[in-house]
GUTI-685341 format. One record per atom (N, C-alpha, C, CB): residue in three letters; x, y, z. Coordinates in pm, whole numbers, padded with zeros to 5 digits, always signed. Glycine has a CB too. Example, Ala and Ser with C-alpha at 12.3 -4.5 7.8 and 13.67 -1.06 7.14 Angstrom:
<atoms>
ala+01319-00569+00780;ala+01230-00450+00780;ala+01320-00330+00780;ala+01131-00447+00905;ser+01285-00225+00708;ser+01367-00106+00714;ser+01290+00003+00787;ser+01408-00060+00572;
</atoms>
This chain:
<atoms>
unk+00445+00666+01968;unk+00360+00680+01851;unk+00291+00547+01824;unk+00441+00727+01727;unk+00143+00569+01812;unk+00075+00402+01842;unk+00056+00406+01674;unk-00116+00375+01970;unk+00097+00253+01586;unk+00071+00211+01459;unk-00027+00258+01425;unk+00066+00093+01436;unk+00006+00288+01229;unk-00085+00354+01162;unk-00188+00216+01176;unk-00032+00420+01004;unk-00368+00257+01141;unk-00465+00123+01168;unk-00409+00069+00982;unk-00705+00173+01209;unk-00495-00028+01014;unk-00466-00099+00854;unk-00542-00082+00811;unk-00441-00227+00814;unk-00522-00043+00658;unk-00635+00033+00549;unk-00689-00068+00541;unk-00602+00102+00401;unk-00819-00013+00459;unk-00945-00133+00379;unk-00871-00133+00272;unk-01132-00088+00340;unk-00924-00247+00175;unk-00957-00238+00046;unk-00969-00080-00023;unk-01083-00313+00040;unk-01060-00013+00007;unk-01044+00078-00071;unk-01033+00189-00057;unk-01099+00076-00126;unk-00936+00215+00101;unk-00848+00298+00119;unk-00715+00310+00025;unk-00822+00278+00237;unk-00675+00153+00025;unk-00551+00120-00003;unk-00597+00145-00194;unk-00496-00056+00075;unk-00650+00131-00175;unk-00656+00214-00388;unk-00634+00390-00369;unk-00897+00193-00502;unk-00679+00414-00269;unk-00636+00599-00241;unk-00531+00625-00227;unk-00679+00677-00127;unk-00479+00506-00121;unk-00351+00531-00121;unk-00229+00486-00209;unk-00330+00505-00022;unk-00277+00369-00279;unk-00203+00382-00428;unk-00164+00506-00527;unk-00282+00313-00510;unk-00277+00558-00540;unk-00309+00715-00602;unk-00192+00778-00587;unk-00427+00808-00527;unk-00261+00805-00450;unk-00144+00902-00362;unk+00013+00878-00361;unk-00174+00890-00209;unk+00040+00750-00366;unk+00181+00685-00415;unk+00241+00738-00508;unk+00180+00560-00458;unk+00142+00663-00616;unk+00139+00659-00797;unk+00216+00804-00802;unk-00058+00660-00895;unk+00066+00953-00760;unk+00059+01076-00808;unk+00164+01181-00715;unk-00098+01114-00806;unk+00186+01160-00574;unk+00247+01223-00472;unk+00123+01301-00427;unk+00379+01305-00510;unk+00110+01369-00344;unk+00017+01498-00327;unk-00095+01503-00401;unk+00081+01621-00359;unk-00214+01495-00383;unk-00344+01498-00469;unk-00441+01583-00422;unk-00408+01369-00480;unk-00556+01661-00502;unk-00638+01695-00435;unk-00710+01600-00455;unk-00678+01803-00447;unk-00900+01610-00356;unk-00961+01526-00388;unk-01013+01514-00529;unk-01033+01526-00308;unk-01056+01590-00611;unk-01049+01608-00768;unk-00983+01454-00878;unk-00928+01756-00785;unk-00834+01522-00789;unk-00754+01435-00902;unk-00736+01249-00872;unk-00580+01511-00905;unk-00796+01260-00716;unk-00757+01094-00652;unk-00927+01046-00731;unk-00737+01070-00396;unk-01038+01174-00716;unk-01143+01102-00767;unk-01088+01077-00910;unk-01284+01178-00758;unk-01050+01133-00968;unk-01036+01142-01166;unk-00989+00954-01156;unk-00836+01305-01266;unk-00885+00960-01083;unk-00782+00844-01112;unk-00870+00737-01079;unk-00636+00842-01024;unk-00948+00741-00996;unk-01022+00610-00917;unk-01137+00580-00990;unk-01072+00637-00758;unk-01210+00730-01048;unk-01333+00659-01093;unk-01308+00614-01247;unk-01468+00761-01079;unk-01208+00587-01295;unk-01145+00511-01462;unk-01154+00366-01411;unk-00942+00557-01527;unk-01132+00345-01286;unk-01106+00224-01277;unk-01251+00142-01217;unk-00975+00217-01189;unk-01327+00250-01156;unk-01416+00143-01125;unk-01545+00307-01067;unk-01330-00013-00973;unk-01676+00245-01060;unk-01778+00331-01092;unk-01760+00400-00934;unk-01937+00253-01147;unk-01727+00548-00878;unk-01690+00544-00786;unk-01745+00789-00778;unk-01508+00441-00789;unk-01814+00809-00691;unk-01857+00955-00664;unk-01777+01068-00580;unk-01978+00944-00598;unk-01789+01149-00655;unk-01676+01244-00585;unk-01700+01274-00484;unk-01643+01358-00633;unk-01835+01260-00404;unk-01846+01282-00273;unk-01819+01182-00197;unk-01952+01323-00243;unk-01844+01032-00227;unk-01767+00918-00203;unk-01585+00922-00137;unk-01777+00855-00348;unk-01553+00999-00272;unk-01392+01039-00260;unk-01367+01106-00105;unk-01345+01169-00394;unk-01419+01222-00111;unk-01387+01317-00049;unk-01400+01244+00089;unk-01464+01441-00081;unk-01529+01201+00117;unk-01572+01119+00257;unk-01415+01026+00325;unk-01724+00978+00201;unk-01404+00944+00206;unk-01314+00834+00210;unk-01176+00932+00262;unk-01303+00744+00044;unk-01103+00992+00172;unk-01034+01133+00250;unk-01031+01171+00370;unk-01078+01239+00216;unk-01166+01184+00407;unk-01213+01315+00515;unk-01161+01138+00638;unk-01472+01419+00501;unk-01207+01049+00620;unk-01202+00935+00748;unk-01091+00871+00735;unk-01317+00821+00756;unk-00976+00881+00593;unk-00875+00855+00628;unk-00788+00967+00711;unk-00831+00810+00524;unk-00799+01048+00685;unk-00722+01182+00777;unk-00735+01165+00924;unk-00795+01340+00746;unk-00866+01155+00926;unk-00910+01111+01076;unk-00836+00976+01132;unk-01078+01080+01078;unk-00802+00887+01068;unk-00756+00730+01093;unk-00586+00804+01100;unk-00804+00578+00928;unk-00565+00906+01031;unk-00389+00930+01068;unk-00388+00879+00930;unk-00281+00830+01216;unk-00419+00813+00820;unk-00335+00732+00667;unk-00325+00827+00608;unk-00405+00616+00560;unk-00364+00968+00596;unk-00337+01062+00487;unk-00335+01200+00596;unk-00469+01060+00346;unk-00198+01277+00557;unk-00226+01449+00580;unk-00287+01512+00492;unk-00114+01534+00591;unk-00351+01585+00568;unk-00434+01736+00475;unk-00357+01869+00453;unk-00576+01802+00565;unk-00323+01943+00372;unk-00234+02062+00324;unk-00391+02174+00313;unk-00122+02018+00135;unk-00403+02244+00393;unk-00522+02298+00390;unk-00421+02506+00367;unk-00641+02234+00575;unk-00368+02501+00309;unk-00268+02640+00257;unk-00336+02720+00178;unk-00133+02609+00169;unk-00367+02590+00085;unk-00459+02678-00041;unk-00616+02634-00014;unk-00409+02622-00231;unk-00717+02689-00126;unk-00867+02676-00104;unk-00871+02555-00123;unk-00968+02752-00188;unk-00827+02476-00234;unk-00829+02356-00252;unk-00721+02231-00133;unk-00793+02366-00404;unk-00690+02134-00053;unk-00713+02101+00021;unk-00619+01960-00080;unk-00857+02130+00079;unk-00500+01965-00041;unk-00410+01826-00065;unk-00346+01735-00010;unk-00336+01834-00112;unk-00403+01640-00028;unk-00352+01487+00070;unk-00260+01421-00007;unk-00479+01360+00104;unk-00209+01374+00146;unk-00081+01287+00074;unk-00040+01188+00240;unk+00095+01433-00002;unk-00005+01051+00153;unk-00034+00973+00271;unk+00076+00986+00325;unk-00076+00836+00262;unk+00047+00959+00474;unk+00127+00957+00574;unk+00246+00855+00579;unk+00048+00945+00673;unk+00252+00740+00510;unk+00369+00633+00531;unk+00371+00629+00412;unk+00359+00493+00607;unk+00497+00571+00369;unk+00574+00560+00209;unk+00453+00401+00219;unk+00832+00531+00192;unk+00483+00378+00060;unk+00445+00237+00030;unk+00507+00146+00113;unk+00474+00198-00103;unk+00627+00151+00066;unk+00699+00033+00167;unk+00657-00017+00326;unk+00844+00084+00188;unk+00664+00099+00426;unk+00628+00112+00543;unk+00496+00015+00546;unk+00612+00260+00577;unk+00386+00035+00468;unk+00256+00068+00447;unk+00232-00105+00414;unk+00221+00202+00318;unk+00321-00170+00309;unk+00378-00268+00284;unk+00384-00419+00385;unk+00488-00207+00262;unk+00512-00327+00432;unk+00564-00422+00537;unk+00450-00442+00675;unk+00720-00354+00592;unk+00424-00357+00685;unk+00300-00350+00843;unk+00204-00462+00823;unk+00179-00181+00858;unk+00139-00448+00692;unk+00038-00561+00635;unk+00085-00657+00602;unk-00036-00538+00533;unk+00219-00687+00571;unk+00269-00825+00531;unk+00351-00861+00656;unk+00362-00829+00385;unk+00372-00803+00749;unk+00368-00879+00886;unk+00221-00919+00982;unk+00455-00784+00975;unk+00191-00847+00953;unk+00033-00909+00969;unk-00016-00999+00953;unk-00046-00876+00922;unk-00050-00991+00807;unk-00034-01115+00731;unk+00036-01267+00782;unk+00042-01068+00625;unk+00150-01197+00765;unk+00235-01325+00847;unk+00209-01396+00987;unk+00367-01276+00873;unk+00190-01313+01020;unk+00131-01380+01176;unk+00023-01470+01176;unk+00075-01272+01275;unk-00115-01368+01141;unk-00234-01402+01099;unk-00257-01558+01030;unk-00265-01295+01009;unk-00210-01543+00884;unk-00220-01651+00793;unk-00102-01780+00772;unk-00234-01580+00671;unk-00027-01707+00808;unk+00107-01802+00838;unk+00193-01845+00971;unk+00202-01744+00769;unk+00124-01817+01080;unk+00179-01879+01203;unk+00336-01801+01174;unk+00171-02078+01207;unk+00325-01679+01138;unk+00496-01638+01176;unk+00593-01711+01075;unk+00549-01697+01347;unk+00561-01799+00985;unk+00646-01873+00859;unk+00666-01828+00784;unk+00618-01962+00796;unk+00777-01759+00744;unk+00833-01707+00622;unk+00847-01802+00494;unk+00964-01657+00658;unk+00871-01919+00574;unk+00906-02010+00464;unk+00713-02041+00380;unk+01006-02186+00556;unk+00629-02070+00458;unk+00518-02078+00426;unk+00480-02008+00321;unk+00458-02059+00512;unk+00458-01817+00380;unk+00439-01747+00318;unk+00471-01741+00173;unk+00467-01683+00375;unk+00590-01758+00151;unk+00695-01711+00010;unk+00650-01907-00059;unk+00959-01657+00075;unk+00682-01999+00031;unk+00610-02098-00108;unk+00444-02070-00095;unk+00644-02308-00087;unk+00392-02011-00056;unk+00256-02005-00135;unk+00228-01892-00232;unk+00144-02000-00039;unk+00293-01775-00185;unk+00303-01687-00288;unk+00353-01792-00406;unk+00406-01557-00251;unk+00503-01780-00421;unk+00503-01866-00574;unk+00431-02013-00608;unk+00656-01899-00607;unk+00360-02067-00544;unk+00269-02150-00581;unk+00103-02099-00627;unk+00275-02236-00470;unk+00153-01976-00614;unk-00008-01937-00627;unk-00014-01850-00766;unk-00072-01832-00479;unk+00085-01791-00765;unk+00094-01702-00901;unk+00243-01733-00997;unk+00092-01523-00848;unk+00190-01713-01117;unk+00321-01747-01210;unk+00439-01634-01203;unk+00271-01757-01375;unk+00564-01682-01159;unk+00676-01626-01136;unk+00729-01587-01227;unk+00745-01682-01082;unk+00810-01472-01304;unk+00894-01432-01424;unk+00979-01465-01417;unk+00917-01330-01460;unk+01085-01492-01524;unk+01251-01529-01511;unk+01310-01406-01426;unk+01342-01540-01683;unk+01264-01259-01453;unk+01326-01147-01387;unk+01281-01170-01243;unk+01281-01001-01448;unk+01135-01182-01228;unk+01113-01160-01040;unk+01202-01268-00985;unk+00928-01194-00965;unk+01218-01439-01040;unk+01303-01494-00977;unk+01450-01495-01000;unk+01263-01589-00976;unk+01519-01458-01044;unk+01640-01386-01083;unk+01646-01290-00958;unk+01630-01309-01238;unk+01589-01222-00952;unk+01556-01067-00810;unk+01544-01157-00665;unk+01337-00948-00837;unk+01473-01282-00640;unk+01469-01369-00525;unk+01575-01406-00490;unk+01402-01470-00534;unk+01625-01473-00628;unk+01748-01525-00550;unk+01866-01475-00511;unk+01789-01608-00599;unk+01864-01331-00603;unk+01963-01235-00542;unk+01972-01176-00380;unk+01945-01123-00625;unk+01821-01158-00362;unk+01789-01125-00277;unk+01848-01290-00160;unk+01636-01068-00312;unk+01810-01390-00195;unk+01847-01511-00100;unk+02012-01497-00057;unk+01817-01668-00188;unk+02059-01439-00161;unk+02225-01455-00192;unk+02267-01366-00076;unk+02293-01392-00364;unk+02203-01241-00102;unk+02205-01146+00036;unk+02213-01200+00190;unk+02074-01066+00035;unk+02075-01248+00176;unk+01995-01289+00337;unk+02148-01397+00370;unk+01773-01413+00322;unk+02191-01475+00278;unk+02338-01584+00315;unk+02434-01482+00344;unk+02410-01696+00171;unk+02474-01375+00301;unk+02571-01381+00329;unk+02642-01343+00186;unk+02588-01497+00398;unk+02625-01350+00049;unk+02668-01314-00052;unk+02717-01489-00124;unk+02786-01187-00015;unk+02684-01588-00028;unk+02736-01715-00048;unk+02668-01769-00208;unk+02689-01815+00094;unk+02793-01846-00211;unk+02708-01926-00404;unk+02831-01936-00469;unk+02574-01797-00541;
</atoms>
């Protein structure tokens, strides 16, 4: 099975949707998308019709109306692009990656509380 391709930009808002909502027709991914930004239901549908084709979303074609729902969980979807990423922008450095993330955006007491649990793990449960 050859890797799903990597969404655009504004695939990956469809496929948020699709996350967010589970199962959508095109109707309801347009409703959700065009609140957020000025966007045509035939636009929608297109975007749909060439992700199906790319493999990022199945089509449920049962009923008249016609429901997608993407093919990889978030996570999956996630990780593919943030190894990418990694390669790409970070020479394969994890360590890189993660101090520029928190150098770049302000961290919460909860998200870092969740890191270091998570660090506590990657050791071993050590501390």
């Amino acid at each position: 099975m050859s890797p799903s391709p990597r969404p655009t930009d504004a695939e990956l808002a469809i496929l948020r949707v699709l996350w967010d909502r589970g199962p959508s027709t095109v109707r309801q991914v347009f409703e959700v998308l065009s609140a957020e930004r000025e966007l045509g239901y035939t636009t929608a549908l297109k975007m749909l019709q060439i992700m199906h084709e790319k493999g990022l979303v199945q089509r449920d074609v049962t009923d008249r109306t016609h429901v997608f729902a993407a093919t990889q969980t978030q996570v999956q979807t996630q990780r593919t692009l943030l190894d990418d990423l990694l390669d790409k922008a970070f020479g394969g450095s994890s360590l890189s990656l993660v101090m520029q993330a928190l150098a770049t955006r302000k961290t919460s007491r909860e998200e870092l509380a969740e890191i270091r649990k998570m660090l506590d793990q990657a050791e071993g449960g050590k501390r």
